[in-house]
N, C-alpha and C positions, 0 to 999 in steps of 0.2 A: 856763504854757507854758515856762519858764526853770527848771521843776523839773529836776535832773538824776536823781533818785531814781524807780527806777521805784515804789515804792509805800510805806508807812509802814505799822506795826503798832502800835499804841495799845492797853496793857494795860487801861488804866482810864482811868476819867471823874476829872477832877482835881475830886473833893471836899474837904472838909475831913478824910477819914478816912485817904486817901492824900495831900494836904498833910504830915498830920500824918508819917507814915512817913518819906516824901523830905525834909520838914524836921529830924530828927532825923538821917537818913540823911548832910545834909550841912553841918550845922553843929553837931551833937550825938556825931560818932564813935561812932556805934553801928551799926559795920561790917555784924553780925549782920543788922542792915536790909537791905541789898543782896538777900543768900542769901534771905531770905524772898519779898522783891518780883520777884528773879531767876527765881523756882520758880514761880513765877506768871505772869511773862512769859512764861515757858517753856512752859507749860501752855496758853496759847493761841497761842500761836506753834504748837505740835503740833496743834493743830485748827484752822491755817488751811493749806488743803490745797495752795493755790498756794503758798505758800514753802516747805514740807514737800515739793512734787515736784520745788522747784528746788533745793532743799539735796541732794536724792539724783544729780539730772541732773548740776550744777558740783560742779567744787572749790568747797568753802564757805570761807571764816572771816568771824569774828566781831571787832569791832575797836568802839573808843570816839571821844568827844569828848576831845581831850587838854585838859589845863591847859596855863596856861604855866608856868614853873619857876617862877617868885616866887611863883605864887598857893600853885600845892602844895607848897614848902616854906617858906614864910612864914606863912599864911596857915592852910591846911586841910591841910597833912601829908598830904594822900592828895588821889584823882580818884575823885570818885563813880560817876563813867560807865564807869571802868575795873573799880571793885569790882561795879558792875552786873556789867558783859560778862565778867568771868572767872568772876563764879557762873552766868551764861548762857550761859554757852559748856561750862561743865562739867556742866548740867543736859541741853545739849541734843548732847555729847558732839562740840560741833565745835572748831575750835582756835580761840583767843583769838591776835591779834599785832597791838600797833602802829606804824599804818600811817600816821600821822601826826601830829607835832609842832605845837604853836603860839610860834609865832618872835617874834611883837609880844604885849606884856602892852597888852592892852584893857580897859574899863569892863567892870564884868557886866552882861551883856547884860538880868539880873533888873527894874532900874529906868528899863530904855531904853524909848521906843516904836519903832513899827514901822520908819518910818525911820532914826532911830538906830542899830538893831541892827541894818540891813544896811550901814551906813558903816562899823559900827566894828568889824568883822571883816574888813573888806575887807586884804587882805596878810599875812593873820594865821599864815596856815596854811603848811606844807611838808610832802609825803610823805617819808615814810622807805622807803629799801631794801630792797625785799624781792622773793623769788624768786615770785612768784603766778603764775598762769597768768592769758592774758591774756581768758578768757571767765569768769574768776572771780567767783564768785556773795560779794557781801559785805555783809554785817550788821551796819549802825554804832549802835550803840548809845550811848542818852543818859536821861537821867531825865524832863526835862521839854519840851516842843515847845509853842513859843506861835506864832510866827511861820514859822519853816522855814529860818531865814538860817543858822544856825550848818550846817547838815546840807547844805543846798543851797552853803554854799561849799567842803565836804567832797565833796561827790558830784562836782560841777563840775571840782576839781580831780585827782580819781580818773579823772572821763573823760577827761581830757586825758590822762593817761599810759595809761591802761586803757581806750580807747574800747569795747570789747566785752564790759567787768565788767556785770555786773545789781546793781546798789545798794538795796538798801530798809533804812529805817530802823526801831528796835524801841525804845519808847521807853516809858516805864513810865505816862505819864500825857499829855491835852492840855489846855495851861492855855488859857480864851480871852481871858486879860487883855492 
């Protein structure tokens, strides 16, 4: 009931054959991964026909899960959720912009449980400036969705400044660990 997203878009079932992808994808720099698993989100993203008539009705964009600065330049050099959503955003010819910053460096949320990973994002997050309109339809994109905490403290915070935005999430796989 505290979802603020109206809906989630789930490429695939998180086996071991798309493990293996998204893991290489984000701890192997093998960019080229993104483009492929983008092209594919993409692909049924176009055969789901409620977001296909909302992307035509709104202003669209497409936007990620940010890092925080330490992670991706210390750490991973890049945002997997970013190299998703710019090859999904150029497959499905909508604009890419982000819309939001992570201001506190937190735990990865990878080895948290449920509770956990909704503490330890709390205050994490800041929108960034931008001219959107205020019925704008937005596509946040991320790789992996176990729980909902990371997206649902991104969606919550979009409503609050965007009350009339339509949010759904595109996310390449659903882990149920």
């Amino acid at each position: 009931k505290s979802f603020a997203c109206e809906g989630i878009h789930i490429g695939f079932i998180y086996n071991d054959y798309i493990k293996k992808f998204i893991l290489k994808l984000k701890y192997d720099h093998r960019y080229d991964i993104a483009t492929f698993l983008a092209q594919r989100l993409a692909l049924s993203i176009q055969s789901n026909q409620s977001i296909m008539r909302k992307t035509h009705k709104y202003p669209t964009y497409i936007t990620y899960i940010p890092s925080h600065r330490w992670r991706k330049r210390f750490f991973r050099w890049y945002n997997q959720s970013e190299l998703l959503a710019k090859a999904l955003g150029k497959e499905l010819d909508i604009p890419v912009i982000k819309l939001y910053a992570k201001i506190r460096y937190t735990r990865s949320q990878a080895k948290l449980n449920r509770k956990q990973r909704l503490q330890n994002l709390q205050w994490s997050f800041v929108m960034q400036k931008h001219d959107i309109p205020t019925n704008a339809y937005i596509i946040i994109v991320d790789d992996i969705v176990t729980t909902g905490s990371t997206i649902n403290q991104l969606a919550q915070l979009t409503k609050k400044l965007y009350p009339k935005s339509h949010i759904w999430w595109a996310v390449i796989a659903r882990h149920h660990g």
